[in-house]
C-alpha positions in Angstrom: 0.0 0.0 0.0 1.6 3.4 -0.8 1.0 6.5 1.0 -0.5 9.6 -0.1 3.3 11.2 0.2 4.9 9.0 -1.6 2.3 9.1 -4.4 2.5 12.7 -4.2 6.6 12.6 -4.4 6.7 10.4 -7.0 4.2 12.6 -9.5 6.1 15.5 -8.3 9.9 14.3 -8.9 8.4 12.8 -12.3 7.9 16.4 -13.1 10.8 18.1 -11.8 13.3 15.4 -13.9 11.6 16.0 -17.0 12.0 19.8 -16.6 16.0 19.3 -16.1 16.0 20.8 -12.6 16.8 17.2 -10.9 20.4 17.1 -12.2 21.9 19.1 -9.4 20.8 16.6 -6.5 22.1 13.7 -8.4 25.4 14.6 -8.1 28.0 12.2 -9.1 25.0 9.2 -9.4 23.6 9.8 -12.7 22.8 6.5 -12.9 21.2 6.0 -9.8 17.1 5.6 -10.6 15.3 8.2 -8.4 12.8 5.7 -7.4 11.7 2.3 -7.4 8.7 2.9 -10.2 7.1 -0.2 -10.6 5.7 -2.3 -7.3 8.3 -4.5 -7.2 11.4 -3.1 -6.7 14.7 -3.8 -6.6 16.1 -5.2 -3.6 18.8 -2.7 -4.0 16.1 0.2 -4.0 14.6 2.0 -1.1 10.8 1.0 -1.2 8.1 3.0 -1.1 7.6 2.9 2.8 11.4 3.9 3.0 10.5 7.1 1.0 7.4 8.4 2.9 9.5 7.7 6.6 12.5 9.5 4.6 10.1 12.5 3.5 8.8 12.7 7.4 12.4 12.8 8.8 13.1 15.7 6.5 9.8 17.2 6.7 10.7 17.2 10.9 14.5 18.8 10.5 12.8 21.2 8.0 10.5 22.1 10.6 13.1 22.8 13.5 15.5 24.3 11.3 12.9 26.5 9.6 12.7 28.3 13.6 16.1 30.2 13.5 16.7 30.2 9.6 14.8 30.4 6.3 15.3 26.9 4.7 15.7 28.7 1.3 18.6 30.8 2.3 21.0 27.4 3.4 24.2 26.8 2.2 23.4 22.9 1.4 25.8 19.8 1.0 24.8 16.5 1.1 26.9 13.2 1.2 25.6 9.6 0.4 27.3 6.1 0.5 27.5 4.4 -3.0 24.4 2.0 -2.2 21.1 3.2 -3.8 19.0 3.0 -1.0 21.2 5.3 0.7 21.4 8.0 -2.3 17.6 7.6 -2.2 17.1 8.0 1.3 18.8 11.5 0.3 16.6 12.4 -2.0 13.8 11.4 -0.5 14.9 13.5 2.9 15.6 16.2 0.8 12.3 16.6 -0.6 11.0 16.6 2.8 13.5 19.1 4.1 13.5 21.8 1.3 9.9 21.1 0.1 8.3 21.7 -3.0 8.4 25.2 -3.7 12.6 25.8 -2.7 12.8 22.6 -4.6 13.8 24.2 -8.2 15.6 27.4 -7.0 18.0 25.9 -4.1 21.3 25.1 -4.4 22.9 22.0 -3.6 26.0 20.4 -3.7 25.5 16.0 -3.6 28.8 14.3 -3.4 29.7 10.4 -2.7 31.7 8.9 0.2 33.3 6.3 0.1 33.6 5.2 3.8 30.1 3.7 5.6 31.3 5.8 8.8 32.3 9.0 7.1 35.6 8.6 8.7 37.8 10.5 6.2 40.9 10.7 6.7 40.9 8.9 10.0 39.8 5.3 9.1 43.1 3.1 8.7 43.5 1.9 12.3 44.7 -0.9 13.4 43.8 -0.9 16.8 40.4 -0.6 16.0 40.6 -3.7 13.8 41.8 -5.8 16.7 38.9 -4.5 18.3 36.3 -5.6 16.1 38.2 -8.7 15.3 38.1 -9.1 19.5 34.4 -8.2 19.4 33.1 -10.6 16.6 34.7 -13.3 18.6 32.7 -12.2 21.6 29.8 -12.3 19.8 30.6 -15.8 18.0 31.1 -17.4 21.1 27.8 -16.5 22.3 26.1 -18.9 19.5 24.9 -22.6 20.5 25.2 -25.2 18.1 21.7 -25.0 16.9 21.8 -21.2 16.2 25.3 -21.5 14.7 23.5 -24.2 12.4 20.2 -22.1 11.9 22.3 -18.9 11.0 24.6 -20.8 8.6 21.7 -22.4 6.4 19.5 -18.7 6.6 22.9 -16.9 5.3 23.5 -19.7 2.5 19.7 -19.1 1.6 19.9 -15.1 1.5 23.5 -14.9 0.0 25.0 -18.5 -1.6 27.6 -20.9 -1.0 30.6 -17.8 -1.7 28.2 -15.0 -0.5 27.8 -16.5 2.9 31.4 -17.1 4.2 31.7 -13.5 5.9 28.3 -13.4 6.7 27.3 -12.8 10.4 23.4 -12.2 12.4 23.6 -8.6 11.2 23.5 -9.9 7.2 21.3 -12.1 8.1 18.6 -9.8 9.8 19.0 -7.4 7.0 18.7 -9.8 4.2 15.2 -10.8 5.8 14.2 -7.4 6.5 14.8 -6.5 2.8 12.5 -9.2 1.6 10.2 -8.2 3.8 10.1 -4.7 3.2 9.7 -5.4 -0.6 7.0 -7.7 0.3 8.4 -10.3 -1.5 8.2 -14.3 -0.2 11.0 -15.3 2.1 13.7 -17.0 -0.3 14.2 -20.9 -0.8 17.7 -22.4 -2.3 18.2 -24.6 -5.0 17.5 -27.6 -2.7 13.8 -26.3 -1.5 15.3 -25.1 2.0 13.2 -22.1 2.7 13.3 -19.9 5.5 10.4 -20.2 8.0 8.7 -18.1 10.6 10.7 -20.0 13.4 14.1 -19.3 11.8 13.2 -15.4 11.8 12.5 -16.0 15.4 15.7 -17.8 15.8 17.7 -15.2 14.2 15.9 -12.3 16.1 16.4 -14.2 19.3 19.7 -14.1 19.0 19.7 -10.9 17.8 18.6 -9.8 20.9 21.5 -11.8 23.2 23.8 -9.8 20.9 22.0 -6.3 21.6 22.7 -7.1 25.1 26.3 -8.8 24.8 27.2 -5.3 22.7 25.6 -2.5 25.0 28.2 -3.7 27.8 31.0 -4.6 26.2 34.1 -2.5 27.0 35.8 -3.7 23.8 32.5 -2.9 21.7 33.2 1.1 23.1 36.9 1.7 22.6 36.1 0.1 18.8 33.0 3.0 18.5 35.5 5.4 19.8 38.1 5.0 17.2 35.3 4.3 14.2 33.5 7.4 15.0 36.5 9.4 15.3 36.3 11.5 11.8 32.9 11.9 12.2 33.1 13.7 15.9 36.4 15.8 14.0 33.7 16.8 11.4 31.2 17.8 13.8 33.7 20.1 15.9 34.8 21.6 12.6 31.5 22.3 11.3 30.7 24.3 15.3 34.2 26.4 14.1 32.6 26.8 10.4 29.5 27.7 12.2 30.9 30.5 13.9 32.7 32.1 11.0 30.1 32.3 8.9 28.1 33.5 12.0 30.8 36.7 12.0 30.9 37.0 8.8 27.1 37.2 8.4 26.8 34.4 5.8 24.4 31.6 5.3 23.4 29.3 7.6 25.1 26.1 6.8 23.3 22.3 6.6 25.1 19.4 6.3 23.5 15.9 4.8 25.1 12.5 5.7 23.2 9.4 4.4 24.2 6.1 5.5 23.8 3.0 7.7 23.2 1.0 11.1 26.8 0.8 10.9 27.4 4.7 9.8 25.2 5.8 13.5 26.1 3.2 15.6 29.8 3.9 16.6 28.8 7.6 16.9 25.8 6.7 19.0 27.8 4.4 21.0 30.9 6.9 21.2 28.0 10.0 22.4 26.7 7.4 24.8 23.5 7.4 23.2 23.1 4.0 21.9 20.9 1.4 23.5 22.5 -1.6 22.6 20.2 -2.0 19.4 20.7 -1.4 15.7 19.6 1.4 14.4 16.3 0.9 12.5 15.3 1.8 9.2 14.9 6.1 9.0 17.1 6.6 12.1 18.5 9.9 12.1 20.8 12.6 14.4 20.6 15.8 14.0 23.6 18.2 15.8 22.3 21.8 15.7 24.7 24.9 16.7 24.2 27.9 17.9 26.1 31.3 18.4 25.6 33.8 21.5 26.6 37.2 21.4 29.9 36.2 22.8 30.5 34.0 19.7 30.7 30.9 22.0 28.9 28.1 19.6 26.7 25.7 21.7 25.5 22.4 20.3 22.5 21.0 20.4 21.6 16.7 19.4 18.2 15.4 18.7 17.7 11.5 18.1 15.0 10.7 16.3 13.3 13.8 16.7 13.8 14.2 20.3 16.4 16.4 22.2 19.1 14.1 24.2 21.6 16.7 24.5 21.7 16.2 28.1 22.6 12.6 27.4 25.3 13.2 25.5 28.7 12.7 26.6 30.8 15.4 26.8 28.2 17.7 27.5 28.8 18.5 31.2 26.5 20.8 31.1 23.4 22.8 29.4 23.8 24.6 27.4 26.6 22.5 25.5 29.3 24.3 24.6 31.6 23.1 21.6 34.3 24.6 23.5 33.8 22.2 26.7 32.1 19.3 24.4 35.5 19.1 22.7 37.8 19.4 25.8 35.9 16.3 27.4 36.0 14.7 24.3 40.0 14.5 24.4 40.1 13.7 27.9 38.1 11.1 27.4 40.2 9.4 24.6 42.9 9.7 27.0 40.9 8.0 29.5 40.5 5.0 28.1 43.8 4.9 25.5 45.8 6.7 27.4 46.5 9.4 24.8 44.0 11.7 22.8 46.5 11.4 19.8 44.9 9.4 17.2 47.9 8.1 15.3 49.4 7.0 18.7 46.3 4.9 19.7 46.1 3.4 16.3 50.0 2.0 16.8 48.7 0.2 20.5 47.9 -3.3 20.4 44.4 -4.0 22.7 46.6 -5.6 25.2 48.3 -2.9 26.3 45.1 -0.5 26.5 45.3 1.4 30.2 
C-alpha cells in the first residue's frame, strides 16, 4: 500500500526530472534511478515505505531548522554512500527538508563517500581492527550449536555458498528485513530449503543476546571510539565553520550525511547514546549549533526527533558548549587509550590499553 506522500513525491519528482531541474541533487550518481517505479522493486532500492519515513524525517529537521533560519537561504551539502537506497534516502529526505516550492531554485551540492562511517581521513586503524576482530569473537562465542546451524543455512539461503562465508546475524537480519520490506516471499535455495517463521524467530532471538552482549562490552566502546573518530572531528569543525560564517554574516550552513546502522552506531555508541540496538530503518541525528553574542557556539543533538543533549557525553553541562564538548571529548580518549593522539592509539595493540 503506498502513502499519499509517496504518491504525491513520485508525480512530483516525475515532473521536476523532466523539466531538467533534478540534475543538481544527483550529483555524481547519474545513474542512480530516483525511485523504485514499478511495485516490485529492486532489492537494491529503497521502497516505497522507505521514502514516505525519509520525506517525514526531512519534513521534521525542515521544521526545526525552519525556527532560527529560512530553509531557502541554506548553504546545502549533502553526502551519500554508493548504495542506492542510501542515495535515495537523500533524495527522498531532501524533498521533505527543502519542500516543494525551494525545490527548483536551491542550491545544492551531492557528493559520494566512500567510507560507511564517514571517517575520512581517519579510518586506517589498526587498533580498531583488533577491536572488532576481538568483538566478533565475543559475539561468535555466544552462539549454541543449533543457532550457529540455523544462521549458517539462513545466510546460504539469502547470499550463496561464496556470498555467505563473511556473513554474520547482522547480514542475516538485513537480508530478511529487505524481503520483507519489498514484500516479496521469504527465499528458498536450490535444494527447497526455505526460510520459515521459526528461523526469523531464531535469528531475532539471538539478535537480541547480541543487543545485550554489545551494549556492555568494553571492547565494543573503545572500537566505537576509534570508528567514529572522523565523524566527531567533522562535527567540531563544522561548530568552528558555524561560527565564521556567524561573523561573517553568511548563510546558515546544513550538512546531509546518508548512511547505515553501521554509519550511526559507533557515533551513537561513542556520544553514549546508543541502546544496545541497531539502528532501525529512517534513524536519524541531528547536531544543531548555535552562536551567543559572545561567539561561544553551543551544540545541540536530537535522536530521532527528540532532544538528548543532556545525554550526550561530553556535555557536562546545558547549554553544551563546543568549547567544553571538545575538551571532554580529548580527555576522554585519554581515559581510556591513554592518549588523545589518534595516530598514537592506532600504533597500541588492545593488550596494552590502560
Amino acid at each position: 500500500m503506498q502513502s499519499q506522500a509517496f504518491k504525491q513525491y513520485t508525480t512530483f519528482l516525475k515532473d521536476f526530472i523532466t523539466a531538467g531541474h533534478f540534475e543538481k541533487f544527483e550529483g555524481p550518481f547519474l545513474s542512480y534511478p530516483a525511485l523504485p517505479l514499478s511495485s516490485k522493486c529492486s532489492l537494491n532500492d529503497l521502497t516505497s515505505l522507505g521514502v514516505s519515513q525519509l520525506i517525514s524525517v526531512g519534513k521534521l529537521a525542515g521544521q526545526r531548522i525552519s525556527q532560527s533560519s529560512n530553509i531557502s537561504e541554506i548553504s546545502l551539502k549533502a553526502f551519500s554512500t554508493r548504495y542506492r537506497r542510501t542515495v535515495q534516502s537523500l533524495w527522498a529526505f531532501l524533498y521533505g527538508f527543502i519542500g516543494e516550492n525551494n525545490m527548483s531554485s536551491m542550491q545544492v551540492n551531492v557528493q559520494q563517500n566512500q567510507a560507511v562511517t564517514y571517517c575520512e581521513p581517519y579510518c586506517k586503524c589498526d587498533l580498531a581492527s583488533q577491536l572488532e576482530s576481538r568483538h566478533d569473537l565475543m559475539l561468535t562465542k555466544l552462539l549454541g550449536p543449533a543457532e550457529k546451524s540455523t544462521l549458517k543455512r539462513m545466510a546460504h539461503i539469502l547470499y550463496g555458498t561464496e556470498g555467505a562465508k563473511n556473513v554474520g546475524t547482522r547480514h542475516v537480519k538485513d537480508g530478511i528485513l529487505t524481503h520483507i520490506c519489498h514484500n516479496i516471499t521469504l527465499p528458498c535455495s536450490v535444494s527447497d530449503k526455505c526460510i520459515n517463521n521459526a528461523d526469523i524467530a531464531t535469528a531475532q532471538s539471538f539478535l537480541t543476546k547480541e543487543s545485550r552482549a554489545t551494549l556492555s562490552s568494553k571492547t565494543f566502546k573503545q572500537m566505537a571510539l576509534l570508528k567514529a573518530y572522523g565523524i566527531i572531528q567533522r562535527i567540531m569543525q563544522f561548530g568552528v565553520n558555524s561560527l565564521g560564517a556567524h561573523k561573517k554574516s553568511e548563510s546558515p550552513m546544513f550538512f546531509v550525511y546518508s548512511g547505515h546502522d553501521m554509519t550511526l552506531e559507533p557515533l551513537l555508541s561513542t556520544l553514549s547514546v546508543y541502546g544496545g540496538v541497531p539502528p532501525s530503518f529512517a534513524t536519524n541525528l541531528l547536531v544543531e549549533y548555535y552562536v551567543d553574542g559572545n561567539f561561544e557556539v553551543f551544540l545541540k543533538f536530537v535522536f530521532n526527533a527528540e532532544e538528548v543533549t543532556e545525554n550526550v557525553a561530553y556535555c557536562d553541562d546545558l547549554p553544551c558548549s563546543l568549547y567544553r564538548f571538545k575538551s571532554n571529548y580529548e580527555n576522554g580518549l585519554k581515559h581510556v587509550f591513554g592518549t588523545s593522539n589518534f595516530l598514537n592509539i592506532c600504533n597500541k595493540h588492545f593488550e596494552k590499553i590502560p
